[in-house]
C-alpha positions as CSV (number, residue, x, y, z in Angstrom):
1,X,12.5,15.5,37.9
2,X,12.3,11.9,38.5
3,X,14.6,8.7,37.5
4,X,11.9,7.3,35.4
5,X,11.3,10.5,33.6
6,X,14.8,11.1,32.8
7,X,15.5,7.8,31.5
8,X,12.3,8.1,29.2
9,X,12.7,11.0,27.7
10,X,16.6,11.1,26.8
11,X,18.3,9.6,23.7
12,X,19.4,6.1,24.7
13,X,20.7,2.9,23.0
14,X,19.6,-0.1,22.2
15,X,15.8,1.4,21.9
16,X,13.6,-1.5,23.3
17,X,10.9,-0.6,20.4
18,X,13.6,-1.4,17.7
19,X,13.6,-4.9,19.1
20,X,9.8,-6.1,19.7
21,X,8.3,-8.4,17.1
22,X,5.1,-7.9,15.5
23,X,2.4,-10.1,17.3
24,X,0.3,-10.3,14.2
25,X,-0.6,-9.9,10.3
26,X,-2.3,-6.4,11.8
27,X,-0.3,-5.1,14.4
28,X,3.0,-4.1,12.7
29,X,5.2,-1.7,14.8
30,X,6.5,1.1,13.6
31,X,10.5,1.4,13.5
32,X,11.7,4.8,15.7
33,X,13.7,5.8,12.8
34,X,10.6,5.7,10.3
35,X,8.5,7.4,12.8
36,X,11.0,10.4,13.5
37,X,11.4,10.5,9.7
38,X,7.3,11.2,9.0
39,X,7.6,13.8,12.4
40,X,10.1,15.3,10.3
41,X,8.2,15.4,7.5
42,X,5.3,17.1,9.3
43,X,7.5,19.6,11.2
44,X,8.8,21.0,7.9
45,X,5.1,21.4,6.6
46,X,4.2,23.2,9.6
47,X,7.1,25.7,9.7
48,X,6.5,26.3,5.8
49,X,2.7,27.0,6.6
50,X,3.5,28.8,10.1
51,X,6.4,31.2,8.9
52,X,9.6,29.0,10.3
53,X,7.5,28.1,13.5
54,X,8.7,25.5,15.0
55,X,5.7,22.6,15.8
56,X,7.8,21.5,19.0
57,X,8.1,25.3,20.3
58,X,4.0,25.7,20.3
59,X,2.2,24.2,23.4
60,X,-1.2,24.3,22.1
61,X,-0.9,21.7,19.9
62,X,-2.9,18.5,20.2
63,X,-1.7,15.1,18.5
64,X,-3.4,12.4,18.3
65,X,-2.7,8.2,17.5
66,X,-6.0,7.0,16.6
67,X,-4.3,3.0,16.5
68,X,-1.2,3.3,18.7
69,X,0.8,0.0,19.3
70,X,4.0,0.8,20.9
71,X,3.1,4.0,21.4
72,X,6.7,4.9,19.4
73,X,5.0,8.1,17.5
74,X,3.5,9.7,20.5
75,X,7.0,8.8,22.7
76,X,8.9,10.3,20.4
77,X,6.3,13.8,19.8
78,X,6.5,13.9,23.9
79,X,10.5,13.7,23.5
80,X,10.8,16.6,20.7
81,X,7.7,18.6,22.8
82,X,10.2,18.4,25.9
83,X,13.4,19.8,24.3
84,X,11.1,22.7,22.3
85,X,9.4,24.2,25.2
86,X,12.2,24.4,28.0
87,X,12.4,27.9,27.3
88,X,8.7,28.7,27.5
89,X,8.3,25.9,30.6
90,X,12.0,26.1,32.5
91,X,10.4,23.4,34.8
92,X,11.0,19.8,33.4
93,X,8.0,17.8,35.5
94,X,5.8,20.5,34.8
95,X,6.9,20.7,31.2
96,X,6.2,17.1,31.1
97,X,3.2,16.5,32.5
98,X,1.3,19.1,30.6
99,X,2.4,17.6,27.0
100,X,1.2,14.1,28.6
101,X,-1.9,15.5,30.1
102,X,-2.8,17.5,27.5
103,X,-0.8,17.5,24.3
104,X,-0.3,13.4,23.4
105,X,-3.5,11.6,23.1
106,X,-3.5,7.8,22.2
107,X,-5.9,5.2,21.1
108,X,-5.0,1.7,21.8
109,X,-6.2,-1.4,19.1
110,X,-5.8,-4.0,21.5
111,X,-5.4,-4.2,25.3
112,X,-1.7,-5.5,25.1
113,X,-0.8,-2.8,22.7
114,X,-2.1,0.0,25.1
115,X,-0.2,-1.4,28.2
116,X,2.9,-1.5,25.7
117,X,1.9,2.1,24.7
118,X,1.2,3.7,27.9
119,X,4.7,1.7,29.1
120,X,6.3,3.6,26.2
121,X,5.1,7.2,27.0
122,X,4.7,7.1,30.6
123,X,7.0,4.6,31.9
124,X,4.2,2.9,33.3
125,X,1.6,0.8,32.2
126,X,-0.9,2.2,34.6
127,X,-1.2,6.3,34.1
128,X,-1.3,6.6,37.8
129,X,1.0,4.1,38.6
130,X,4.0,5.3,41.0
131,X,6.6,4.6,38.3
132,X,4.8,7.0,35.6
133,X,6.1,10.4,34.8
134,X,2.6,11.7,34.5
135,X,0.5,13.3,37.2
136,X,-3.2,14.3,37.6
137,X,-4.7,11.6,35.8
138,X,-8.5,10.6,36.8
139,X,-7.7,7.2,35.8
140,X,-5.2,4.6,35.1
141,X,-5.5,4.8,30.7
142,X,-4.4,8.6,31.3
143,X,-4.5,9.8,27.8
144,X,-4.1,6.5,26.0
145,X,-7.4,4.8,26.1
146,X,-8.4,1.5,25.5
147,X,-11.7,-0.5,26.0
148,X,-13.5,-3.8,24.2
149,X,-15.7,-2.8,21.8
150,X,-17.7,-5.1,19.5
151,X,-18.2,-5.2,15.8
152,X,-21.6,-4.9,14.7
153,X,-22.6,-7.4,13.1
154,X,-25.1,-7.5,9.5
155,X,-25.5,-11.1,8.4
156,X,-22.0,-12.7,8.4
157,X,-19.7,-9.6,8.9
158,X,-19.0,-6.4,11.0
159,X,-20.6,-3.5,8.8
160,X,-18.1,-1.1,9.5
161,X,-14.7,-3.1,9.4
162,X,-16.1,-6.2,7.5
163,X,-15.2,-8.6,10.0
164,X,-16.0,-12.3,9.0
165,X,-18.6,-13.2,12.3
166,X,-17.7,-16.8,11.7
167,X,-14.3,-16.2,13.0
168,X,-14.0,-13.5,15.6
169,X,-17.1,-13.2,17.0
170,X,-15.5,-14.2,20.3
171,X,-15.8,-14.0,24.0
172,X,-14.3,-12.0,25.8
173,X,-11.2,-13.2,26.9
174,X,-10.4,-13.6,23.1
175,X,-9.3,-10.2,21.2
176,X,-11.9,-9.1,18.4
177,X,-10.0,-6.5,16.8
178,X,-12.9,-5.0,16.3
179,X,-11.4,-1.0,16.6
180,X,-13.1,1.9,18.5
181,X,-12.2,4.5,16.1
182,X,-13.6,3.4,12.8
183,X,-16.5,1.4,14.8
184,X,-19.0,4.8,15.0
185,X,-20.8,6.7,12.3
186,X,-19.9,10.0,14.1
187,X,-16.3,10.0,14.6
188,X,-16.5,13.4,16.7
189,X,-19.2,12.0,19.3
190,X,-16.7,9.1,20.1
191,X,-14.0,11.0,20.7
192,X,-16.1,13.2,22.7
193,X,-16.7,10.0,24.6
194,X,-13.0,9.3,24.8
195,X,-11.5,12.2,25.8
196,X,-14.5,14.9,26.8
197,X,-15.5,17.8,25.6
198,X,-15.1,19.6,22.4
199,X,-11.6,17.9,21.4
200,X,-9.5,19.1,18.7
201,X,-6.8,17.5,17.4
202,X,-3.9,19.3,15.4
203,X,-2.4,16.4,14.1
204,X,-3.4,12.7,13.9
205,X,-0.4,10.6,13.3
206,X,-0.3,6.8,12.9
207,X,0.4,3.3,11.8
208,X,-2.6,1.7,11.5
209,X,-3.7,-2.1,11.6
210,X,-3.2,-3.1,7.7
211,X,-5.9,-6.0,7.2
212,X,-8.2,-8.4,8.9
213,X,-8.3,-12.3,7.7
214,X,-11.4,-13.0,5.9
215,X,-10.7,-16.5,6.6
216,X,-8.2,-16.7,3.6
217,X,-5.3,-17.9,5.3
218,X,-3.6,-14.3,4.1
219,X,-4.8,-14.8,0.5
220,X,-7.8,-13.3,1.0
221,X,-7.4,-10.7,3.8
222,X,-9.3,-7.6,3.6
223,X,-7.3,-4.2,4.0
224,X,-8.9,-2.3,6.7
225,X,-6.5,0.8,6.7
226,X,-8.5,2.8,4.5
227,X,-10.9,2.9,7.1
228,X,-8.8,5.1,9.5
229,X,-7.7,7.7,7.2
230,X,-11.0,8.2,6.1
231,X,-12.4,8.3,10.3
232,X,-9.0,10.7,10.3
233,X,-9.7,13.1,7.6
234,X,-13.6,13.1,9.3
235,X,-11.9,14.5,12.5
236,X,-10.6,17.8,10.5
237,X,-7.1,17.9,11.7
238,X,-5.2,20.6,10.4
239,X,-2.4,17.8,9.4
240,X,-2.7,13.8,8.8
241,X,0.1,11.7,7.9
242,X,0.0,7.8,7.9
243,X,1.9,5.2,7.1
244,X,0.3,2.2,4.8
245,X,1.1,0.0,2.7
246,X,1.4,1.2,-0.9
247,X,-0.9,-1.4,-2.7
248,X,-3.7,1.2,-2.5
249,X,-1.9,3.5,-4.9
250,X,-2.9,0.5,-7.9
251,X,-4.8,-2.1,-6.7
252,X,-5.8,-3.8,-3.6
253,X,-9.3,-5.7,-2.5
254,X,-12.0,-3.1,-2.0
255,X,-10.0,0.0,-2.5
256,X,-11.0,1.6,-5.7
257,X,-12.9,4.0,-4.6
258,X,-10.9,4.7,-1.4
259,X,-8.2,5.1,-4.3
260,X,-9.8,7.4,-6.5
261,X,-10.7,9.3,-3.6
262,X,-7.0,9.8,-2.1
263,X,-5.3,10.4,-6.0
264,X,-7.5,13.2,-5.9
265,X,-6.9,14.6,-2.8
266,X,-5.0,17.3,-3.8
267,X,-4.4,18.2,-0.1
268,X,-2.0,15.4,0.3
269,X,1.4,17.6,-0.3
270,X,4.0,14.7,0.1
271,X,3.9,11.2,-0.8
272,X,7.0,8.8,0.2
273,X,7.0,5.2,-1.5
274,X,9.2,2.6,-0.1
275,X,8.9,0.1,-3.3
276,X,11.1,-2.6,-1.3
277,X,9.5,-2.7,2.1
278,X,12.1,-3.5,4.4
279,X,13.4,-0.4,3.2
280,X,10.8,1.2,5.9
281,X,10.7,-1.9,8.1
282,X,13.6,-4.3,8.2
283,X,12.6,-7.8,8.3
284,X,9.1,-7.2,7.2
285,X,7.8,-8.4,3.5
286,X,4.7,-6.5,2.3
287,X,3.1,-7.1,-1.2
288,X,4.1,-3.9,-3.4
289,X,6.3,-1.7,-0.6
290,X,5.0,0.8,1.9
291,X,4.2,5.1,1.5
292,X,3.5,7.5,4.3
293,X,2.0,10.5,3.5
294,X,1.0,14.4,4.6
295,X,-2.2,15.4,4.1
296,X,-2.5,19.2,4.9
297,X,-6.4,20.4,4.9
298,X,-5.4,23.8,4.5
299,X,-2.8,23.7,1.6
300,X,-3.6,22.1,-1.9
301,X,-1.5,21.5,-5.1
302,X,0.9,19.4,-6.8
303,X,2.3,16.5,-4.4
304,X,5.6,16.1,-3.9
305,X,6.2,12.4,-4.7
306,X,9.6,10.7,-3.5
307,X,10.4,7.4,-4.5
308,X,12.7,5.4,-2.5
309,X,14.5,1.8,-4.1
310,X,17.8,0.5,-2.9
311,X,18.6,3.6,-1.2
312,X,18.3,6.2,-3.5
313,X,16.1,8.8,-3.4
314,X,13.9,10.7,-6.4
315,X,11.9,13.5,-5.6
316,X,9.4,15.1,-8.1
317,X,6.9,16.8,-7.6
318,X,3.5,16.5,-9.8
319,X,-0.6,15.0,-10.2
320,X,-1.2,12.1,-8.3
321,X,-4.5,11.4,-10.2
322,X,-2.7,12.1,-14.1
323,X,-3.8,8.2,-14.5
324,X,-6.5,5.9,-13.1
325,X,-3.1,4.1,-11.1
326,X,-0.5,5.7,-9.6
327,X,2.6,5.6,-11.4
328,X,4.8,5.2,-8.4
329,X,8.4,6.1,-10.6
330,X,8.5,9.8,-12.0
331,X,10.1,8.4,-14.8
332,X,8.5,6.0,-16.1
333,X,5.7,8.9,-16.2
334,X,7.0,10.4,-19.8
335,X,7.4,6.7,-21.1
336,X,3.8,6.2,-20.0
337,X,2.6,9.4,-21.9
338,X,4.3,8.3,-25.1
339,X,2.9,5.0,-25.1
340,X,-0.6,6.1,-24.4
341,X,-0.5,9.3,-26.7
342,X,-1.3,8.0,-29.6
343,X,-5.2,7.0,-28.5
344,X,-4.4,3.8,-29.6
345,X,-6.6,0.6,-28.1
346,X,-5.6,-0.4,-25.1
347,X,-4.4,-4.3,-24.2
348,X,-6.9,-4.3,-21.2
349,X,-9.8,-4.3,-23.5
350,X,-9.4,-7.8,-25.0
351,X,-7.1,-9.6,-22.0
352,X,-9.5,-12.0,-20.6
353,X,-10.8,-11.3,-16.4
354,X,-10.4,-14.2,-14.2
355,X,-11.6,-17.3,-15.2
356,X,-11.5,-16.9,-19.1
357,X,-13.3,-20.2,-19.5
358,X,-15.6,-20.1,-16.3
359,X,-13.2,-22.6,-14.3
360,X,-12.1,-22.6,-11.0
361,X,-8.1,-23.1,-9.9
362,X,-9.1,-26.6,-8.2
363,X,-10.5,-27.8,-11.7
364,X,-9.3,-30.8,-13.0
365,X,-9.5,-32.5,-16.0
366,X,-12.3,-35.2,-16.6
367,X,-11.7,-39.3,-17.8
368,X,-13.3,-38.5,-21.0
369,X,-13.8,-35.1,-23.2
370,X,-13.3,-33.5,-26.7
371,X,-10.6,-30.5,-25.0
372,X,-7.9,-30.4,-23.3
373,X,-7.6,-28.7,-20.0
374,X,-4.3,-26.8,-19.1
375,X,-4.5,-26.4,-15.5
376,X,-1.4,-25.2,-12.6
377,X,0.6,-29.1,-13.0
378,X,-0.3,-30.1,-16.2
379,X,-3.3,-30.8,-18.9
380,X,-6.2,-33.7,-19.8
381,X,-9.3,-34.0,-21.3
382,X,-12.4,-32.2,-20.3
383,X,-15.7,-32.3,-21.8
384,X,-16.8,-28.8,-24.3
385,X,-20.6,-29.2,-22.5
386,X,-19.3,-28.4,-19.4
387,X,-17.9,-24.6,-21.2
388,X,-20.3,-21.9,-21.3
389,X,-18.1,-19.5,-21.1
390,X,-15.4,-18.3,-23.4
391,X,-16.6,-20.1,-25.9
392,X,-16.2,-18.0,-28.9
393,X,-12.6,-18.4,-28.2
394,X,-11.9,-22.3,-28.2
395,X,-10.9,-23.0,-31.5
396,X,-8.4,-19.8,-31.8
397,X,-5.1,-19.7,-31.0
398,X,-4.5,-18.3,-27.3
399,X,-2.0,-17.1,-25.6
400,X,-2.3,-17.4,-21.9
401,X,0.2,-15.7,-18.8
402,X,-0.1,-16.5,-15.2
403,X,-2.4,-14.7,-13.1
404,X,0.1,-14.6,-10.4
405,X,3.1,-12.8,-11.7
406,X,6.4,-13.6,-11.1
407,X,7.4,-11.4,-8.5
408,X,5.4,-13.2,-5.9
409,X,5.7,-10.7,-3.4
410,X,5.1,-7.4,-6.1
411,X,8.7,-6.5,-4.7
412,X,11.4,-6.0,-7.2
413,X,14.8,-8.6,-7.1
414,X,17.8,-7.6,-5.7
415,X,19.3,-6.0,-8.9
416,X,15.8,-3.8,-9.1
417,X,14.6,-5.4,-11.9
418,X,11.6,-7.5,-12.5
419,X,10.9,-10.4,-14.8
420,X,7.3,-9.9,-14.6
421,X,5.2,-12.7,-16.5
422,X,5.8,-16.5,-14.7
423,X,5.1,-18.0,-17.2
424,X,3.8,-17.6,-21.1
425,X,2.2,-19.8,-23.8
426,X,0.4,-20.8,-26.9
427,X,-2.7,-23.1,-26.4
428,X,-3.7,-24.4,-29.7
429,X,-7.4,-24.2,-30.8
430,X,-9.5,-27.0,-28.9
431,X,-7.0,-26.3,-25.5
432,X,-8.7,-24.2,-22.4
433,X,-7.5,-23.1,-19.5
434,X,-8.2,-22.7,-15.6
435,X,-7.8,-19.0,-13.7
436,X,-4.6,-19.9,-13.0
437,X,-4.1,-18.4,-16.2
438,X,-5.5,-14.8,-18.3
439,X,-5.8,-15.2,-21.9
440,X,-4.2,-12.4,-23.2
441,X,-5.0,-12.6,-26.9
442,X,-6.3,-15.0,-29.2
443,X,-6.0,-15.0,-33.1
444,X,-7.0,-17.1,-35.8
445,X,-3.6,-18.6,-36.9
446,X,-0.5,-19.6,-34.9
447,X,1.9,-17.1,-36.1
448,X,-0.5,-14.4,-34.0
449,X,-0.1,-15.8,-31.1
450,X,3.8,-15.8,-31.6
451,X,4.2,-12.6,-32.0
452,X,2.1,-11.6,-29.2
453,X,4.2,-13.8,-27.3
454,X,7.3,-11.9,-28.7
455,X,5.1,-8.6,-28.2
456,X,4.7,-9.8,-24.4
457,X,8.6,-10.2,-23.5
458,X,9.5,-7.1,-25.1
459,X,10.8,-5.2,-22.4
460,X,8.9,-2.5,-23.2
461,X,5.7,-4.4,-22.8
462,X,6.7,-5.8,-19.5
463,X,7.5,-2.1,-17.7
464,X,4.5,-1.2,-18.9
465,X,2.4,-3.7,-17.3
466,X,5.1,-3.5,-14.4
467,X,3.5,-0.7,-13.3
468,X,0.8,-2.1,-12.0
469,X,3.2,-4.6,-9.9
470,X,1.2,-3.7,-5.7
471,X,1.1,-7.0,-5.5
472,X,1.6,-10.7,-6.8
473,X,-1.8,-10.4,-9.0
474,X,-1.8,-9.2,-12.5
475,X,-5.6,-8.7,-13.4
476,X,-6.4,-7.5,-17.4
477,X,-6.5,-3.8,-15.6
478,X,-2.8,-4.1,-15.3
479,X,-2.5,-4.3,-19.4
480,X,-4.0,-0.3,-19.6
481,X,-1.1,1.4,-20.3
482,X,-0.3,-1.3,-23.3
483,X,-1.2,-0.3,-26.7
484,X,-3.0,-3.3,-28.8
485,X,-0.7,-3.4,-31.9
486,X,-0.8,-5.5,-35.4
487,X,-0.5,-9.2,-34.5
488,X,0.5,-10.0,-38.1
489,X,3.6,-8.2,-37.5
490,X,7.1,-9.3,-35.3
491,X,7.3,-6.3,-32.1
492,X,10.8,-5.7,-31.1
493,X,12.1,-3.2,-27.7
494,X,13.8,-1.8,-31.1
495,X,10.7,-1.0,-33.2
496,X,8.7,0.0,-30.4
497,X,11.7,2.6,-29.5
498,X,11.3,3.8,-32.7
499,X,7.4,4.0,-32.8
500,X,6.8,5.7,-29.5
501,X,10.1,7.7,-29.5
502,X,11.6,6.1,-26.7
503,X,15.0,8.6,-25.3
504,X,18.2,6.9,-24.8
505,X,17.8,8.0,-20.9
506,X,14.2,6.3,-21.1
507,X,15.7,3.2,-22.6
508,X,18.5,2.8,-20.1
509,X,15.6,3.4,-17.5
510,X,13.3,0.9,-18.6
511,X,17.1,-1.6,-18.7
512,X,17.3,-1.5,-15.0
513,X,13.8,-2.1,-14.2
514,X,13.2,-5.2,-16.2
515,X,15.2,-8.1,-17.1
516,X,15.3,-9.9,-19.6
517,X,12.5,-12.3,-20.2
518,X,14.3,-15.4,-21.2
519,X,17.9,-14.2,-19.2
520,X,19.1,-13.3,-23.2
521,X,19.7,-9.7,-22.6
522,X,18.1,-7.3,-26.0
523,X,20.2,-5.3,-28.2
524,X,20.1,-2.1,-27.1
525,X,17.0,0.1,-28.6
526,X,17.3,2.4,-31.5
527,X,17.0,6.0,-30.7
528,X,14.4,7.4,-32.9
529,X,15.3,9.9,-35.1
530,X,13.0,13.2,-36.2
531,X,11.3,11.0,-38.8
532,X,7.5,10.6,-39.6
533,X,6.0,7.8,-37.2
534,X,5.0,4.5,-38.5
């Protein structure tokens, strides 16, 4: 067995791939330690389905890495194929150049990613260069292949990826990102293309590219990872598991139905949440955490959720699709019940969508007019012609929260906790706003809209918005779990306790997710007793 081959395939520190920065908003590597930890997570489900087999041990199995990037998931499959069949193959070079020739199959998303992949798996950048490991390669890709391909272009964007043509419909020394595996309408014919012949993959494991820039500056991106696990789950491997990030579980642009679809998917067996990114990938910051998951196509039931935040882990196993979000804590999934059991209106129905008066962020007030205009900085006149929407709500009383909550990054703080809301207020009747703002509520007298405000920094009401939290936007659908109560009356955490019997346990829970709204920390709740509710 060769140098090169030794060196590649042996435990070793520092592990370049733990070092590499991410080139861009799409091409995020995946740490070694995550990947082994999803391998893991895969080898368990196929010894529970397979008697106690062991994946490595079996020689027939095909993988496949429909995006790779470093190539860290198929070097590290090759590394755990290589220990489990030295009893079945004694020979190392032949042990190893059949799992590379036939067992580990790679697709690269962009021609520096593929030399970095090949680099990875066969110690070479070229399949049939003399420094790779493999041998009997018909060309230099080997199994990890990589070409241009172009989006397809309808009007202004790509019609499978969504690709604004304005900005990378480039030439061709520029990258398009345009992907080969969720550029087709028949996934099978391309990989038939790709790899010949009738080609079955086992398991497709990956990381894939997370969004394209819609020309947003990052604001607007569009999420393009739904694409591949949907292309994936077209292939009919026998397992899938992906990482992603986890804003699909509750919100995200475009990816309701992909959403609905997934939550009820009841052949996705295990479900890990990272709510603090970094958790998963140190040093990287993504909107409302990461999740890998384990689709198996021939095994269905309850998932087997585990949530991981500041190093602990809970592990539950139930429905993913018990509400139209997922509820990423298993506890707050009793609290939930009990605030939505009593069929009670729901806050969503009367919080305003964006732009509750028809008016822009970048509005500004006018020299002359008969309202005022709240807007991000400040407030001035503005002329009532000018409103044609919202208008049957000018002359109330309105109370108004940021659209952008205030965990910017829909990441908890360092204690856990999150403050939620930026910012609340009261505009008086004859005061409007921009869509920097939702109007939550508005009432015909001031003392309404106080205690909606009191109602709003209730802890109670904020976890319950909270989860919702996949990202730095709080639309009206993140009020559904919040019951619309009597304005004419003061809310307390204490009386709401009481109302929807609220445990001790679920009170302490609810503690050390949110803070206190104004840094004044609440008596503790009363317990509720056995007593008639009110």
């Amino acid at each position: 067995m060769s140098i090169q081959a030794g060196f590649a395939l042996r435990g070793r520190n520092p592990d370049v791939l733990t070092c590499i920065a991410n080139l861009s908003n799409d091409e995020v590597f995946t740490p070694p330690e995550l990947a082994n930890r999803m391998l893991d997570t895969l080898a368990a489900a196929w010894a529970a389905d397979h008697g106690g087999a062991n994946l490595w041990a079996d020689k027939t199995v095909r993988f496949l890495d429909p995006c790779t990037k470093s190539g860290v998931f198929l070097r590290e499959i090759t590394s755990r194929l290589t220990q489990g069949l030295a009893d079945e193959m004694p020979d190392l070079e032949e042990r190893v150049n059949h799992i590379l020739t036939r067992q580990v199959y790679g697709i690269g998303i962009t021609h520096l990613t593929s030399l970095l992949a090949r680099r990875s798996v066969y110690c070479s950048k070229h399949a049939q260069g003399s420094h790779s490991i493999a041998r009997g390669f018909a060309s230099n890709d080997g199994n990890i292949w990589f070409e241009r391909v172009e989006h397809t272009w309808s009007d202004t964007k790509c019609e499978f990826c969504g690709a604004p043509k304005a900005i990378l419909d480039r030439e061709a020394g520029l990258e398009n990102y345009a992907y080969a595996f969720i550029h087709t309408n028949d996934i099978k014919a391309r990989i038939a293309e790709l790899f010949g012949g009738d080609m079955q993959f086992d398991v497709i494991v990956g990381n894939p590219p997370y969004q394209l820039d819609d020309g947003g500056h990052g604001r607007s991106a569009s999420p393009i990872y739904q694409h591949f696990v949907e292309q994936a789950k077209k292939l009919d491997p026998r397992y899938l598991t992906m990482v992603i990030p986890s804003r699909w579980l509750g919100g995200g642009k475009g990816l309701s139905d992909f959403r609905a679809t997934m939550l009820a998917d009841d052949r996705i067996r295990k479900l890990v949440d990272y709510e603090n990114a970094q958790e998963a990938f140190p040093g990287i910051d993504f909107a409302g955490g990461v999740c890998y998951f384990l689709w198996d196509r021939d095994s269905r039931g309850p998932c087997e959720v585990t949530n991981i935040a500041g190093g602990a882990h809970v592990v539950v196993e139930r429905r993913l699709d018990e509400f139209p979000t997922f509820v990423r804590h298993s506890a707050a999934v009793p609290i939930i019940r009990k605030a939505t059991a009593k069929n009670e209106r729901r806050m969503s129905e009367q919080v305003s969508s964006r732009k509750p008066f028809g008016l822009a962020t970048d509005a500004r007030p006018e020299k002359a007019g008969d309202l005022i205009l709240r807007w991000e900085k400040g407030e001035g006149p503005y002329p009532r012609s000018k409103i044609d929407v919202g208008t049957e709500i000018i002359d109330k009383w309105k109370v108004i929260t940021s659209y952008v909550g205030y965990d910017h990054a829909g990441n908890p703080g360092k204690d856990g906790r999150r403050r939620v809301f930026s910012r609340i207020d009261i505009l008086p009747p004859g005061t409007i706003c921009t869509e920097t703002y939702l109007v939550v509520g508005s009432y015909q007298t001031k003392q309404e809209a106080t205690n909606l405000v009191a109602y709003m920094k209730t802890r109670f009401f904020r976890f319950l918005v909270a989860q919702f939290m996949y990202s730095h936007h709080l639309t009206k659908s993140a009020y559904v779990f919040v019951p619309i109560l009597d304005m004419n009356e003061e809310w307390t955490d204490e009386r709401l306790a009481t109302r929807y019997r609220v445990t001790e346990d679920e009170v302490v829970f609810i503690v050390s997710k949110i803070r206190p709204y104004d840094n004044i920390e609440f008596d503790d709740a009363v317990i509720p007793d056995d007593s008639d509710d009110e």
